[in-house]
N, C-alpha and C positions, 0 to 999 in steps of 0.2 A: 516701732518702739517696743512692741512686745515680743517680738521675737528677738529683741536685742538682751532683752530680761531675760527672756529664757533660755539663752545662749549663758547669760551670767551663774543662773541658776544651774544648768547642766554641769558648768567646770565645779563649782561648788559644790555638785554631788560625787564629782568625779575624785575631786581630792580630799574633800576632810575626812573622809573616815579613811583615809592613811593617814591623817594627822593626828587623829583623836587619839590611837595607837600609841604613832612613835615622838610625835615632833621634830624636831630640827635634831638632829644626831650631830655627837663632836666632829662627823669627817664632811658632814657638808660643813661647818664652821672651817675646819681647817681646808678644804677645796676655796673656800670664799676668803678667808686671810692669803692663802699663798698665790689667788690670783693677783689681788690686790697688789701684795711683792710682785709679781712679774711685771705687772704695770709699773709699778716705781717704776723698776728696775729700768726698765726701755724707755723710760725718759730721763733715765738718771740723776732722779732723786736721791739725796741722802736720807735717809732713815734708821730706824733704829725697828730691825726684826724681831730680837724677840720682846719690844715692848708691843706689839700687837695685841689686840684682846676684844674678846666680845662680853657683853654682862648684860643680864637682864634685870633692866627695874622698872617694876609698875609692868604696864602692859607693852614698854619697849623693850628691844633689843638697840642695843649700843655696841656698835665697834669703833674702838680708840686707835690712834694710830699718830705715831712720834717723827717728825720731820727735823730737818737743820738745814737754817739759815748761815748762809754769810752776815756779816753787820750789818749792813744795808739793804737787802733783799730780802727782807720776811713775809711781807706783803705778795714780793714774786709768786715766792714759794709757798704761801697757802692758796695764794688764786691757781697757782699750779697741781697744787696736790689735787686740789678742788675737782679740777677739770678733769686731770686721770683720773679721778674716783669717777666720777661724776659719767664720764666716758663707757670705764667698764661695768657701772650696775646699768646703763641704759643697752648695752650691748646683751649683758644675762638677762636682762627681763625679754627683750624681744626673740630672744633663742626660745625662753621659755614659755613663748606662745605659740612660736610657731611649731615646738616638738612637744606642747601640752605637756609642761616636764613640770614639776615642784622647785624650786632654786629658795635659796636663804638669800635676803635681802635684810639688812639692817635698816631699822627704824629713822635712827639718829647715828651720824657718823659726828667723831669728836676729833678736831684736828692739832695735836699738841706742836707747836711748831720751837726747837728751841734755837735762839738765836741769842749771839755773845756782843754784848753792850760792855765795851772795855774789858774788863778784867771781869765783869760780870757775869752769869747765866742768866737770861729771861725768858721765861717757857710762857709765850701766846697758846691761851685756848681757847676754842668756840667750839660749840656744837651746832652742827647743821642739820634738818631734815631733811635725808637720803632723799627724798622726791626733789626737792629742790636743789640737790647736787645734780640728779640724771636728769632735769631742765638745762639746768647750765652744759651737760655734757651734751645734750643733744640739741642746743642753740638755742631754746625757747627764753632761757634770761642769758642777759650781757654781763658781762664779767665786772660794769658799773653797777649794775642792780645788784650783782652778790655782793661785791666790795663793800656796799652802803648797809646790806644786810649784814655783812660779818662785824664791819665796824660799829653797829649798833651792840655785838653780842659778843664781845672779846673780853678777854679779862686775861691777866700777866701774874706772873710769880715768880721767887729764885730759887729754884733746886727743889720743888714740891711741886706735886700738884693736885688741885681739891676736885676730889671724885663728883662732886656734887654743882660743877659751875651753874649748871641749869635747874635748880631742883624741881621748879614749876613744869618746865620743858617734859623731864625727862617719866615726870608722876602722870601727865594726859595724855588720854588716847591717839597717838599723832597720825597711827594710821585710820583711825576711826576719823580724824578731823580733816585729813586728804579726800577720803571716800566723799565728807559730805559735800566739802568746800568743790569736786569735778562737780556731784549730782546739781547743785544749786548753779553752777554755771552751764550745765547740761539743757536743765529747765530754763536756763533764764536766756538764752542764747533768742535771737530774735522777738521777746519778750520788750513792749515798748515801753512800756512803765519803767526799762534801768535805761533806759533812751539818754536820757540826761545826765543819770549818773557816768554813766560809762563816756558820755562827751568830754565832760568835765575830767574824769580821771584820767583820761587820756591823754591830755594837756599837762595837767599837772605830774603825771608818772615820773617818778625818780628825778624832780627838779629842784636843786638844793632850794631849800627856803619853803616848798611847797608840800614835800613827802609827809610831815606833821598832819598837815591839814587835810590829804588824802587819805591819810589811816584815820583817822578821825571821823570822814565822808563814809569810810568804808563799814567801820564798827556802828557809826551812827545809822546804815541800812541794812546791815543785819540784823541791830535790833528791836528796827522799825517791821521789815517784812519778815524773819525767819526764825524772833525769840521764842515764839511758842513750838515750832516744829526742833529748835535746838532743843529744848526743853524737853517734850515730850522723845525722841529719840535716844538722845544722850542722856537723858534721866536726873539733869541738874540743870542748873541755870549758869549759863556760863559766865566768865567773868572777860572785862576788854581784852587782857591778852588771848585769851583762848579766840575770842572772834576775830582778833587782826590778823592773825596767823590764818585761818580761815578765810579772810577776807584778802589776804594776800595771796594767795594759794586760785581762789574765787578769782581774782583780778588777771592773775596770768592766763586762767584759761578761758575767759570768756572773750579775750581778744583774737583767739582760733576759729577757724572753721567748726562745724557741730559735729562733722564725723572727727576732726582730734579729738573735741573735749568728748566724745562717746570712748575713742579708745584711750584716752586718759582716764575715764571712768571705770573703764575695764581693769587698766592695769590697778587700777587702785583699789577696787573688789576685790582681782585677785587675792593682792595683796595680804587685803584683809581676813579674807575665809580661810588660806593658806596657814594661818594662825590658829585654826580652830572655832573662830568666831562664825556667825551665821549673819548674812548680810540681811537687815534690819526689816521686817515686813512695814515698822512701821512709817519708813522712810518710803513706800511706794503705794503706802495708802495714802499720805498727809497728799502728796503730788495730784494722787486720782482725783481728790476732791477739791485743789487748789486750781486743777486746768479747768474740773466742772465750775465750779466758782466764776472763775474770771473768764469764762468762754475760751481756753488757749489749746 
C-alpha cells in the first residue's frame, strides 16, 4: 500500500511543476477536439465541427460538443456519442500512463444532441462526467445504467441553448469527488462492515422501482461513515447531491477487483494533480487512523 502511495507521489512531483508554469495550452485543447472529430468521423456521426468548445468553470474544464439526430433516433445517437467519447478518453488516458506523458482530459463533457420534431428543432442536453463516459467506453457501466443516468439529467430547448444546464454540476470539484469516491472504495474493498450494504445494493442496482431507494442507502452511508472525513478534506459539509454522485462513482468500483479500484485511483490522482492541485495529505492520514481504529 505504501509504495502504491509513493508511486502516486513521484508522478506528482514529476508533473506539476510543468503545470504550475504552463497549464493546458490552446494546442493540446485543439489535439483533444480534433481527435474527438476523427472518432465522430469513423463512426459517422453527424455533427457540427465548429460548435466544438472547451470552457472552464469553477474548478472544471467542459468540452461541449453538437450532435444530430434523425426523428426517432436521439437516444441512438447520444448513447453513441457517449461511447465514442467515452472510448477515446479511455484510450488517451492509458497511453498516458504507459509513456508518463501529460494529456488534457475534460472534467464534464456536455452532449448537445439536435434532433427535428416536425417542423420543429429540439436540442437535448446533458452533461456527463468524463469518468463515467471512459467507464461506459471501457465496459465497467452498461449502456442501461448510462441511459438511466442521462434520463435523469436531460433537459430540451428550441434553437438556444443554456450554458448553465448543470449549474451545481459544473461549480464542484468533480475531479476532487472521483479521487475520493476510488479512495473510499479502495479502503473499503473487503472491509466487512459494507458486507451488507454492498448485498443489498447489489440486488437492487439499476432495478426500476428500486434505484430511488439505493441512492438513498447510498447517501444514507456516506453520511453515517465518511461525513466528517468529507468535511474535514473538502472543507465544507457537503450536501445529497454532491454525496450521491460520490456514492455512485463509490458503488461502481467497489464491485472490482482491489488492483482495478487501486488503478482507478491512480488514474484519478493523476487526474487531479495534473491540474496543479496537490493530492490531499489530509486524506491519507484520516485512513492511517481509521485502519488503526478499526484494526483493518
Amino acid at each position: 500500500m505504501k509504495i502504491y502511495y509513493y508511486f502516486i507521489f513521484f508522478i506528482y512531483c514529476l508533473f506539476t511543476s510543468i503545470l504550475a508554469d504552463s497549464g493546458y495550452s490552446n494546442k493540446e485543447f485543439n489535439i483533444f477536439i480534433n481527435g474527438i472529430h476523427k472518432e465522430l468521423k469513423f463512426f459517422r456521426m453527424n455533427f457540427d465541427s465548429d460548435f466544438s468548445n472547451i470552457s472552464i468553470k469553477s474548478k472544471n474544464s467542459i468540452f461541449g460538443v453538437r450532435v444530430f439526430s434523425r426523428r426517432n433516433n436521439y437516444g441512438e445517437i447520444i448513447i453513441m456519442s457517449a461511447g465514442v467519447m467515452g472510448r477515446y478518453l479511455s484510450k488517451k488516458m492509458d497511453d498516458a500512463i504507459i509513456n508518463n506523458s501529460i494529456i488534457y482530459i475534460p472534467t464534464i463533457i456536455t452532449i448537445h444532441c439536435v434532433s427535428f420534431q416536425g417542423r420543429d428543432k429540439v436540442i437535448l442536453s446533458l452533461s456527463l462526467n468524463s469518468k463515467l463516459l471512459m467507464q461506459f467506453g471501457s465496459g465497467e457501466v452498461s449502456a442501461e445504467m448510462l441511459w438511466a443516468h442521462i434520463k435523469n439529467n436531460i433537459t430540451s430547448s428550441k434553437d438556444f441553448i443554456d450554458d448553465d444546464i448543470s449549474p451545481k454540476t459544473f461549480m464542484a470539484d468533480i475531479d476532487f469527488e472521483n479521487m475520493i469516491s476510488a479512495r473510499i472504495a479502495l479502503e473499503g474493498k473487503n472491509n466487512p462492515r459494507l458486507s451488507s450494504i454492498l448485498s443489498t445494493a447489489l440486488k437492487a442496482s439499476w432495478v426500476p422501482g428500486l434505484e430511488s431507494k439505493l441512492e438513498d442507502m447510498l447517501v444514507s452511508h456516506l453520511k453515517k461513515n465518511h461525513s466528517d472525513l468529507m468535511e474535514k478534506v473538502m472543507g465544507n459539509k457537503l450536501e445529497d447531491e454532491q454525496m450521491l454522485r460520490i456514492g455512485r462513482q463509490f458503488f461502481i468500483h467497489i464491485q472490482k477487483p482491489y488492483s482495478d479500484i487501486k488503478k482507478a485511483h491512480m488514474i484519478d490522482s493523476l487526474k487531479y494533480v495534473w491540474k496543479g492541485n496537490v493530492y490531499p495529505a489530509d486524506l491519507d492520514s484520516y485512513y492511517s487512523d481509521y485502519r488503526k481504529k478499526h484494526s483493518l
